[in-house]
C-alpha positions as CSV (number, residue, x, y, z in Angstrom):
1,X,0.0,0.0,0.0
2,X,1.3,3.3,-1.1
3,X,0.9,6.2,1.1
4,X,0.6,9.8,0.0
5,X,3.1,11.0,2.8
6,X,5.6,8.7,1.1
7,X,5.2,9.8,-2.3
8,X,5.2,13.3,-0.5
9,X,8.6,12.4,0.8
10,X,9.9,10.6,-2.7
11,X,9.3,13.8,-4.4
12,X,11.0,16.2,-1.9
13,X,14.4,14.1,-1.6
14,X,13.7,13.7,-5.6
15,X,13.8,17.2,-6.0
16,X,16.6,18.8,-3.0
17,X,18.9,15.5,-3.9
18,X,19.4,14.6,-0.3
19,X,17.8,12.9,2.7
20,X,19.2,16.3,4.7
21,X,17.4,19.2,2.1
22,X,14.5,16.9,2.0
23,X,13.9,17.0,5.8
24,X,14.8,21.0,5.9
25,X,12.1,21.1,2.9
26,X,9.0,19.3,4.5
27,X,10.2,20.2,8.7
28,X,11.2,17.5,9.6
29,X,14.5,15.5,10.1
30,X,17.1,13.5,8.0
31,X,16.7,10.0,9.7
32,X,12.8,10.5,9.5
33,X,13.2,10.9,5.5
34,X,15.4,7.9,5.4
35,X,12.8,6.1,7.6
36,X,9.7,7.4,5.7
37,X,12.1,6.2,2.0
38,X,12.7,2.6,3.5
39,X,8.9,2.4,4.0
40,X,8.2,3.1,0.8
41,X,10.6,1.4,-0.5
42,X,9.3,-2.1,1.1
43,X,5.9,-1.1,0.5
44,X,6.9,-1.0,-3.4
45,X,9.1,-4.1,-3.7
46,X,12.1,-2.4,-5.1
47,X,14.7,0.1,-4.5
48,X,14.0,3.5,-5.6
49,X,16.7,5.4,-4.9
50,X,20.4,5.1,-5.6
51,X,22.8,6.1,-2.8
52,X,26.7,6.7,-4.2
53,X,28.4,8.7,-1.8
54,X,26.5,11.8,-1.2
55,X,25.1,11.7,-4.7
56,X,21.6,10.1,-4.9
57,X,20.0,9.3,-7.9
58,X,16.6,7.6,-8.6
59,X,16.2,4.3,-9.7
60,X,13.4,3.5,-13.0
61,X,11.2,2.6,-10.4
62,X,11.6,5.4,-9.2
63,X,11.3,7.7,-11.9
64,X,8.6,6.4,-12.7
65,X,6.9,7.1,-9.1
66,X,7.8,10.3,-9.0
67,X,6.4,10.8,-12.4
68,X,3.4,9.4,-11.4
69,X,3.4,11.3,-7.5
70,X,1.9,14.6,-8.7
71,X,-0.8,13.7,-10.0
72,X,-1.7,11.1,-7.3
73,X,-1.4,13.9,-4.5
74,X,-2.7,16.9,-6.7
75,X,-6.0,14.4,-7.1
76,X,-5.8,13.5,-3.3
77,X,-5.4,17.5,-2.2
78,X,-8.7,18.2,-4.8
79,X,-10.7,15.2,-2.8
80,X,-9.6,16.1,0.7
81,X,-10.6,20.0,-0.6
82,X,-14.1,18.8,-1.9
83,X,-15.0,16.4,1.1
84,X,-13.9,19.8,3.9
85,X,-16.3,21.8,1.5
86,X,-19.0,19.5,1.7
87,X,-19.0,19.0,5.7
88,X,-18.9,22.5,6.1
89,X,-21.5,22.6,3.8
90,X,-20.2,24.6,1.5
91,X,-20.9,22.3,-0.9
92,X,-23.1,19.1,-1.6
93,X,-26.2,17.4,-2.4
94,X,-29.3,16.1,-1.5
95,X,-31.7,14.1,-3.5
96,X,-35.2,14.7,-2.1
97,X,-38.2,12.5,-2.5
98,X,-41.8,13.6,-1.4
99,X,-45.6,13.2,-2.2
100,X,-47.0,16.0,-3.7
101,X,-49.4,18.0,-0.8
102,X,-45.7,17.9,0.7
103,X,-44.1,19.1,-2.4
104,X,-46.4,22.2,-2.6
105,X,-46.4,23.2,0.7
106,X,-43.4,22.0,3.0
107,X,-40.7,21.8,0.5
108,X,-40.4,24.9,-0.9
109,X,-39.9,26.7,2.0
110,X,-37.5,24.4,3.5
111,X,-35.2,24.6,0.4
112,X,-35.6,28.6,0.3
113,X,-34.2,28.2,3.8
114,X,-31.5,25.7,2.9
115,X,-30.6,27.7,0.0
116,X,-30.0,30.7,2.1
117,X,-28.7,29.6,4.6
118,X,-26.1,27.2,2.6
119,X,-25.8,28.0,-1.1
120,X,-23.2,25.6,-2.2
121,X,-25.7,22.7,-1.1
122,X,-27.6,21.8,-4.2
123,X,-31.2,19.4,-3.4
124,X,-33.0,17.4,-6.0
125,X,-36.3,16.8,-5.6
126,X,-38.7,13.9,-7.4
127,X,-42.6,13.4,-6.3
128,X,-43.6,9.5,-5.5
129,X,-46.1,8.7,-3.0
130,X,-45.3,5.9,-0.3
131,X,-44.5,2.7,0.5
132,X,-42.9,3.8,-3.0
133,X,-41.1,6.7,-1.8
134,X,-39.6,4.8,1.2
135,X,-38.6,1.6,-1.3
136,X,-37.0,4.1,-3.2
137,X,-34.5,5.5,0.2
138,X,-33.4,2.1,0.7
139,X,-32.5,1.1,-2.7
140,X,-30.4,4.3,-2.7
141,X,-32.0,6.0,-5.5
142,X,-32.9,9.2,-3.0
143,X,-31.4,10.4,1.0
144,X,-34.3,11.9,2.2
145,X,-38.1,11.0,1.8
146,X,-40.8,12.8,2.9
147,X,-43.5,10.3,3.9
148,X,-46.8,9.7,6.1
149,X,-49.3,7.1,7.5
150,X,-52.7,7.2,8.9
151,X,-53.2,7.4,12.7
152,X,-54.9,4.0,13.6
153,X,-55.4,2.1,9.9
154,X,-54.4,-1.2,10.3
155,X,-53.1,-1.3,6.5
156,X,-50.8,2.0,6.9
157,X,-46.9,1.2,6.8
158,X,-45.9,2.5,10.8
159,X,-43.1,2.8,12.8
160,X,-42.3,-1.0,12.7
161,X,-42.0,-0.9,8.9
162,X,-39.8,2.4,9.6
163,X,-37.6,0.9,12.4
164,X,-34.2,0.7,10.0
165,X,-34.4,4.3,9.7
166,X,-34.1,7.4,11.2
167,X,-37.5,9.0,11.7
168,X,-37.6,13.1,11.8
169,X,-41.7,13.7,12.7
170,X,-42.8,16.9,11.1
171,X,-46.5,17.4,11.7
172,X,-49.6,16.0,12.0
173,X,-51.9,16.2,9.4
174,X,-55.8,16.3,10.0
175,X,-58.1,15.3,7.6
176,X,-61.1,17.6,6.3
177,X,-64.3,16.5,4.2
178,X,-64.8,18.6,0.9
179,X,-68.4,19.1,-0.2
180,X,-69.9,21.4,-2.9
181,X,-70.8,24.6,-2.0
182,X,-74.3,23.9,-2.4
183,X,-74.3,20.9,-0.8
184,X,-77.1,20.2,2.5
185,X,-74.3,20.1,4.9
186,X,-71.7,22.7,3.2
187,X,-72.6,24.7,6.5
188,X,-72.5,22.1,9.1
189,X,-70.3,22.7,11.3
190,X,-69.4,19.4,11.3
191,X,-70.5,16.2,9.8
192,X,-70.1,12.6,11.0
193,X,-68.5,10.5,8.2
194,X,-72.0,8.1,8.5
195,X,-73.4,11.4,6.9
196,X,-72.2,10.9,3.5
197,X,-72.8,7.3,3.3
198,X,-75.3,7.8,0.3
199,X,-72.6,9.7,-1.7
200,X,-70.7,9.5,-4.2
201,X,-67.3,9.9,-4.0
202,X,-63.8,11.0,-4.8
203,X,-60.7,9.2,-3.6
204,X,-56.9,10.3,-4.0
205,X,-53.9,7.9,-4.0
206,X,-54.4,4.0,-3.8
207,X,-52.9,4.7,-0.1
208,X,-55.8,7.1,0.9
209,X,-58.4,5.3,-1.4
210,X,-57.6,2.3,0.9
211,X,-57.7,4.3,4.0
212,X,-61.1,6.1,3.1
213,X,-62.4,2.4,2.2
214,X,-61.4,1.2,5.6
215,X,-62.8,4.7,7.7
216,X,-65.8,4.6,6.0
217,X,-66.3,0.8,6.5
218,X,-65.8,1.4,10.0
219,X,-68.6,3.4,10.0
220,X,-71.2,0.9,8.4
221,X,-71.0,1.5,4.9
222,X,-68.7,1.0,1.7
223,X,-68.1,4.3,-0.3
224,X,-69.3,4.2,-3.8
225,X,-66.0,5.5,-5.6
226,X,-67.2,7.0,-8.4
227,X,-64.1,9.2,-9.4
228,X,-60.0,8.2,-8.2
229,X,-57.2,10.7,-8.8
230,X,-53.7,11.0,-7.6
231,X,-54.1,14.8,-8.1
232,X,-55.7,16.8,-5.4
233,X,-56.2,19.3,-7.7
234,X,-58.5,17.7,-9.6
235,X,-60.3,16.1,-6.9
236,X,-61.0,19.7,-5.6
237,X,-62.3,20.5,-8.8
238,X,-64.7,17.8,-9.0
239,X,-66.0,18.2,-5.7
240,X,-66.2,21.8,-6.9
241,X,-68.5,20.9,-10.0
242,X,-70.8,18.5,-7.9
243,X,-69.5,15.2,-9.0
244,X,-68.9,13.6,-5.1
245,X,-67.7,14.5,-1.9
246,X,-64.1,13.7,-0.9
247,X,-61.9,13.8,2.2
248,X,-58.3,15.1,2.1
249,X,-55.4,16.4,4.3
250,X,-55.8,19.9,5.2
251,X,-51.9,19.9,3.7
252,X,-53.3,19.2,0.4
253,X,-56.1,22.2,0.6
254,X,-53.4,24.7,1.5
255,X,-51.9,24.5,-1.8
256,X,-55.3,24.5,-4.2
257,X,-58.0,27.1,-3.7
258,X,-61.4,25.3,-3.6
259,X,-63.5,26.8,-6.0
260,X,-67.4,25.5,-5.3
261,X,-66.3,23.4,-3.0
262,X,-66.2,23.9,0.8
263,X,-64.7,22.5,3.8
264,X,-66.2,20.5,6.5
265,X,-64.9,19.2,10.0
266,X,-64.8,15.5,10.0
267,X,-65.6,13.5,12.8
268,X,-64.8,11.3,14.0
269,X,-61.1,13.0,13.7
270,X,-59.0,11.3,10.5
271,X,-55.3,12.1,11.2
272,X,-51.8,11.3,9.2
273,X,-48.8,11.5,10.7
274,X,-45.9,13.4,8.3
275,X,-42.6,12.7,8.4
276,X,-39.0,12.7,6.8
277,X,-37.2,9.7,7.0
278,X,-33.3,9.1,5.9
279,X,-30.6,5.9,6.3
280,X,-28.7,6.3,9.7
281,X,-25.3,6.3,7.9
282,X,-26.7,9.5,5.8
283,X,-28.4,11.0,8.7
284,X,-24.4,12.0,9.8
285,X,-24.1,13.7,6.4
286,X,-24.1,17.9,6.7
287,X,-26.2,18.3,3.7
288,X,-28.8,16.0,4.7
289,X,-28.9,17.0,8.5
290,X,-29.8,20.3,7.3
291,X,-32.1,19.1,5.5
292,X,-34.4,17.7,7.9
293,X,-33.8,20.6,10.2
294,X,-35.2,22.8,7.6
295,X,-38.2,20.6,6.9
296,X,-38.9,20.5,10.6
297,X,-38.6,24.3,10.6
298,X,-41.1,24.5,7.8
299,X,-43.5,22.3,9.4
300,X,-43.1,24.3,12.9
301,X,-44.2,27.5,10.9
């Protein structure tokens, strides 16, 4: 194994032509040069110097180290320069992963933060809905995931699916019925999820499709799903043009203004827990620390 304080050595006593101008050269002394050369030297398999007299000359071996030398430790300065960059966080990157209520509402203000606060950190970001989003954290294809799961559903993925990672909570999430506007209970104050039994409905993501199936089940009935959508957008406006009733996150209503559709109180209370997750190994990087702290911050606000 060749060491970079040996080829560090090699290239002084290459240069001075002596053990004694080497040591003045790199502060230190003559018998530590020769001891740092014979190192090298048995580390290499051959001689590398030539020693006549007080004339030293290198061997081919050693020319050809020495040739070599620069660019070894120029490449091994540039990495140690990058990898102190990137734990002060002067540089780096993060590749995010969240659904998209999160990516509308928590992200952006977290990365404004992190870009702010740390310039030189750079943060990808690609929208997938869990369990996907968490399969894709431990295949390594993202180091942060924003992810949730609903308080008390027997299906959700929860903390014991979770319990090889590191688990920042953020915030939790109550759900809120959406109704048109001219709907008999658009003024209730609230409405018990029994009330819509007759409805028809409107269901988001297979995740919250099979949590509204199992709420509503819970209550007696089986929603008749007349419309599913993965984007709350449209959900909101079908509820808005009196197609069905739906019940989403109020996360998901901060980013879309219901047009001719209003919010209702559901009871009983529908609740998902959001949080960021990450690998305990990346959890000690700088860039990705930050991260989270910034999501928390964002959900705190």
């Amino acid at each position: 194994m060749i060491e970079a304080r040996h080829l560090r050595v090699l290239r002084a006593v290459a240069a001075t032509g002596s053990f004694s101008a080497a040591g003045r050269e790199l502060g230190c002394t003559q018998p530590a040069v020769s001891q740092q050369m014979k190192a090298l030297e048995a580390s290499v398999g051959t001689p590398l110097l030539i020693r006549t007299g007080r004339e030293m000359r290198l061997t081919q071996a050693g020319e050809a180290l020495v040739r070599h030398a620069a660019g070894i430790i120029a490449g091994l300065t540039a990495a140690e320069e990058e990898v102190a960059a990137i734990a002060g966080l002067r540089a780096g990157r993060v590749r995010l992963v969240s659904f998209p209520s999160g990516s509308s509402t928590l992200v952006p203000t977290a990365l404004a933060a992190l870009r702010a606060a740390h310039p030189g950190t750079r943060v990808s970001l690609e929208e997938a809905e869990p369990p996907r989003s968490v399969e894709m954290l431990r295949e390594g294809d993202c180091d942060v995931t924003l992810a949730f799961r609903y308080e008390g559903s027997a299906g959700s993925e929860g903390v014991e699916e979770w319990a090889d990672l590191v688990i920042r909570p953020l915030l939790t999430d109550r759900l809120v019925g959406l109704v048109p506007e001219g709907h008999r209970l658009a003024r209730a104050g609230a409405v018990a999820i029994g009330d819509l039994a007759d409805e028809p409905w409107i269901a988001g993501c297979p995740r919250c499709r099979g949590q509204l199936v199992e709420v509503c089940e819970r209550a007696g009935f089986t929603p008749r799903i007349d419309f599913a959508t993965d984007d709350y957008p449209a959900v909101v406006g079908l509820v808005g043009a009196g197609l069905g009733v739906a019940v989403l996150p109020e996360l998901a209503i901060e980013s879309v203004r219901p047009k001719g559709a209003r919010t209702v109180t559901v009871e009983p209370a529908l609740r998902r827990e959001i949080v960021a997750l990450t690998l305990p190994d990346l959890a000690q990087v700088p860039a990705v620390a930050a991260t989270l702290d910034q999501l928390a911050r964002a959900a705190a606000r």
